[in-house]
N, C-alpha and C positions, 0 to 999 in steps of 0.2 A: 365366782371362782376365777380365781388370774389363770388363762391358758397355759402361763407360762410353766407357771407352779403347778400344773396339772402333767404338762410333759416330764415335769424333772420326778414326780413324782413317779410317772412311770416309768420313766429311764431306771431310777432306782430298783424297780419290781423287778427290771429287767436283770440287771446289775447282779441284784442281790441272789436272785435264780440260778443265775449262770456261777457264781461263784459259790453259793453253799452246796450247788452239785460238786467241785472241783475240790472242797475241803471235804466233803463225806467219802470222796473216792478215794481220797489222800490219806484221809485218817483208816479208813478200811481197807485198803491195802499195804500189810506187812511190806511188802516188796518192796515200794513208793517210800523209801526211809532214806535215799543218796541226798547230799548236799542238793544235787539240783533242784529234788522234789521238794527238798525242807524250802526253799527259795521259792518254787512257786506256790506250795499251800501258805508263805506268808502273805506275799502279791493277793492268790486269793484271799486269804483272810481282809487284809485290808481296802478291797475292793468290796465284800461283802459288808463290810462296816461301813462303809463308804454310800452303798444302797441303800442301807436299815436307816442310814442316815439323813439319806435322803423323803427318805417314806415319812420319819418320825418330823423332821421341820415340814412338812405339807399339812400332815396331821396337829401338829401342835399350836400352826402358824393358824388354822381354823376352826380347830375344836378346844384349845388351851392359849388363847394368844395372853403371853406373859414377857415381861422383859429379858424373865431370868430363865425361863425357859429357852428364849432365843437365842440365850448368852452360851446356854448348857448344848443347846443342836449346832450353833454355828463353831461353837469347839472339838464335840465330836468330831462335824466334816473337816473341819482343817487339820485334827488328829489323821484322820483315815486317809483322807487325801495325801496326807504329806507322807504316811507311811505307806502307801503306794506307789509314790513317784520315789521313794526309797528303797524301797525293795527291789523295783526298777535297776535303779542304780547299783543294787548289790548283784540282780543278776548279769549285768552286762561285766561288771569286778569280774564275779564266776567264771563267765563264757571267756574271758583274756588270760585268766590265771590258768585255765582248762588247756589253752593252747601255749601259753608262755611258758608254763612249767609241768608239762605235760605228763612228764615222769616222775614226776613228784606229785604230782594233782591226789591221786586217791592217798593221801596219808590221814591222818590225826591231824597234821598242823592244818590243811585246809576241814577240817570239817570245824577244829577249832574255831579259823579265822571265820570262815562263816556265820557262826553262833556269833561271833566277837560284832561282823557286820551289822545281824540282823537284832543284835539286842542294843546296840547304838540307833539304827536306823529307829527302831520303836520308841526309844529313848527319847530321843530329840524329838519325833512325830506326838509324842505325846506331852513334851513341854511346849510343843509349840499350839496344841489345842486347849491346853491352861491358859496361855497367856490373857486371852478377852476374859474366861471366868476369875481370873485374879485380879482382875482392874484394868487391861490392856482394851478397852474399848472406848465407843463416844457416848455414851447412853447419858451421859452428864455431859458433856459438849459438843453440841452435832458439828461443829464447826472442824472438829477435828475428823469428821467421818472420810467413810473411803465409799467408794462405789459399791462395795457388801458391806451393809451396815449389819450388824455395830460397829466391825473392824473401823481401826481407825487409818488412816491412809499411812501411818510412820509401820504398821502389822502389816500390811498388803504388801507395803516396799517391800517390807524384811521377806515376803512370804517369795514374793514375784525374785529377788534377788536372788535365794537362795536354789529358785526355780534353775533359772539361768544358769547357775553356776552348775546344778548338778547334768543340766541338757548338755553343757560344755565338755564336762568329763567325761558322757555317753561319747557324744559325740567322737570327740579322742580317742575314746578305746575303739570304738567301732569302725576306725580308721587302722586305729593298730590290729584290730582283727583281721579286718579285709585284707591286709598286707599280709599278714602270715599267714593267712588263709591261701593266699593267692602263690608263694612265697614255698609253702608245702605242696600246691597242687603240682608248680613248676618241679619241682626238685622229685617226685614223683614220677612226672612222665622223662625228666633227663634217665630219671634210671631203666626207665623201659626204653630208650635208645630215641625215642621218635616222643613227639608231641599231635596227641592221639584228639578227635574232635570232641570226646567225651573231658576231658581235663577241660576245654573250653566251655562247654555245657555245667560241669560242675561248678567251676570258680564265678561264672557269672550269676547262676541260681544264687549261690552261698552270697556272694557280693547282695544281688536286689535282694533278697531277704533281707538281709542286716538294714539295707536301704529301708525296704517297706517299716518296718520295724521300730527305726528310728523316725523317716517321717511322719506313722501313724502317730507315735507318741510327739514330735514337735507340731503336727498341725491339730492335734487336738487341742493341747495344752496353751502352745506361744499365744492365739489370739488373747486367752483370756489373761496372762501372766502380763503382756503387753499393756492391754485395758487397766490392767489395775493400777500401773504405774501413772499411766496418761492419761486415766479417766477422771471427770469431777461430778464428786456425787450430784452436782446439781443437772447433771445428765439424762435424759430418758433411763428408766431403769428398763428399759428394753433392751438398751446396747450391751449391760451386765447380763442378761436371761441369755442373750446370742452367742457371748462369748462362755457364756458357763456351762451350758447345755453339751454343747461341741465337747468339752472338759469333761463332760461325765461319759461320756463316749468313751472314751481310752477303757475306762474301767469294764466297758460292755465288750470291748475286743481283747482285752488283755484275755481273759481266758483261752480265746479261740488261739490266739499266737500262739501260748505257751503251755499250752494245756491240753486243747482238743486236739492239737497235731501228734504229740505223743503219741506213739503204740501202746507203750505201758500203760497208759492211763486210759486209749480207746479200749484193752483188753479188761481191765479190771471194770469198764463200766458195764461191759457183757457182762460180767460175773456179778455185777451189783443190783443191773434190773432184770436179767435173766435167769441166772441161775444154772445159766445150759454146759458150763463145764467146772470143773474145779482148774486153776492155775496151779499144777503140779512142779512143769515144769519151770526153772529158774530161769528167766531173760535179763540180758545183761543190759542195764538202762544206760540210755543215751547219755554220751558226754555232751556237757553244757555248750560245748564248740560246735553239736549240729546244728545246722542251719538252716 
C-alpha cells in the first residue's frame, strides 16, 4: 500500500464524518432553513462527497483497479471538489450581499438569487466531473497527461484557472467586506460620541477572521492549483500526493469555520445526540456578515 493513498484515504473518513454530521443537523432541524444554512448544508454536502470520494478511489484503486473505474472516481472528486470551492464562493456573494444590501437582504429575491447561485455552482461542478468520463483524458495518449492522471494537462489548466479566478473574487469581496465592516463599526461608535476600545476589539476580530478564512482556503488549495499548472507528469508523484493532501484539508476545516461555530447548529446538535430539551423557543439565526 502507497502511504500516500492511505492518508488520503483517511483524510477522506475524516472529511466524510465531519460533514454528514453537519447535513444530518441541517436536514433535522426545521429551524436551519435561512439562505445562510441552505449555503452551508451545500459546502457540506460537497465536502462529504468529496470524502466518499475519496474512500471509494483508495478502495477501487486496490480492490477494482479498472481504467474506467478510475475515469468514473477521478470525476466524482473533481465534481465535489469544484462544488466545494463553489459554494465557497457563493458563501462569501452571501456574506457581501448580507452587508451591502442589508435591508433588503431577507427578501424572496435573495433566497431566489441564492437557489439561482447554488444550482449554477452545481451545474458547472458537475460538467466539469464529465469532462474525463466523456473523453477529456490521456488514457489513449499518456503524452498528453497532467500530474493527476488521467487528467490531461489542457483539464488541470482549465481546472487550476478557474481555481484562481474564483480565489480572486473571494479575495475582492473579502476586502469589500472588511471595509464595511470596519466602515459600520466606525459610524457606530461616531454616534455614541467617543470611539470606545471595544469598536477596536470588534472590527480587528471581524477583520482576522475573514483573514483566517481566506488564508485557510488559499494555503490549502494555491500549492496544489500552482503544481498542476507547473508540474510535469514525469515528476515524483510524491510532489502531487503533497500538494493534494494539504487540498483535502480545506474540506476537514470547512466545517469547523462554518458550522461548529454556529450557535444554531451547536443547539440543535444537543437536541440530536441528547435529546435533553426540545427547541421550543424560536432564535433568530445569524446573518451571513458574522464573523
Amino acid at each position: 500500500l502507497n502511504p500516500w493513498d492511505v492518508m488520503l484515504c483517511v483524510s477522506g473518513t475524516a472529511i466524510a464524518c465531519e460533514n454528514a454530521l453537519v447535513v444530518a443537523i441541517i436536514c433535522y432541524s426545521p429551524a436551519l432553513r435561512t439562505p445562510m444554512f441552505v449555503l452551508v448544508g451545500s459546502l457540506a454536502t460537497a465536502d462529504l462527497l468529496a470524502g466518499l470520494g475519496l474512500i471509494l478511489n483508495f478502495v477501487f484503486q486496490y480492490v477494482i483497479p479498472s481504467e474506467t473505474v478510475s475515469l468514473l472516481t477521478v470525476g466524482f472528486l473533481v465534481a465535489s471538489f469544484a462544488a466545494s470551492v463553489s459554494s465557497l464562493l457563493a458563501i462569501t456573494v452571501d456574506r457581501y450581499l448580507s452587508l451591502y444590501n442589508a435591508l433588503t437582504y431577507y427578501s424572496e429575491r435573495t433566497v431566489l438569487c441564492i437557489h439561482t447561485m447554488l444550482a449554477a455552482a452545481w451545474g458547472v461542478s458537475l460538467c466539469l466531473g464529465l469532462l474525463p468520463v466523456l473523453g477529456w483524458n490521456c488514457l489513449h495518449d499518456r503524452t498528453s497527461c497532467s500530474v493527476v492522471r488521467p487528467l490531461t494537462k489542457s483539464n488541470v489548466t482549465l481546472l487550476s484557472a478557474s481555481f484562481f479566478l474564483i480565489f480572486l473574487i473571494m479575495l475582492h469581496l473579502y476586502i469589500e467586506i472588511c471595509k464595511i465592516v470596519c466602515r459600520h463599526a466606525h459610524q457606530i461608535a461616531l454616534q455614541q460620541h467617543f470611539l470606545t476600545a471595544s469598536h477596536y476589539v470588534t472590527t480587528k476580530k471581524g477583520v482576522s477572521t475573514l483573514a483566517i478564512i481566506l488564508g485557510t482556503f488559499g494555503a490549502s488549495w494555491l500549492p496544489f492549483a500552482i503544481y498542476c499548472v507547473v508540474g510535469d507528469p514525469d515528476y515524483p508523484s510524491v510532489y502531487t500526493y503533497a500538494t493534494l493532501l494539504p487540498a483535502t484539508y480545506n474540506s476537514m476545516i470547512n466545517p469547523i469555520i462554518y458550522a461548529y461555530r454556529n450557535q444554531e447548529i451547536q443547539r440543535s446538535m444537543w437536541v440530536l445526540f441528547c435529546g435533553c430539551f426540545q427547541a421550543k423557543v424560536s432564535f433568530r439565526s445569524r446573518s451571513p456578515s458574522d464573523v
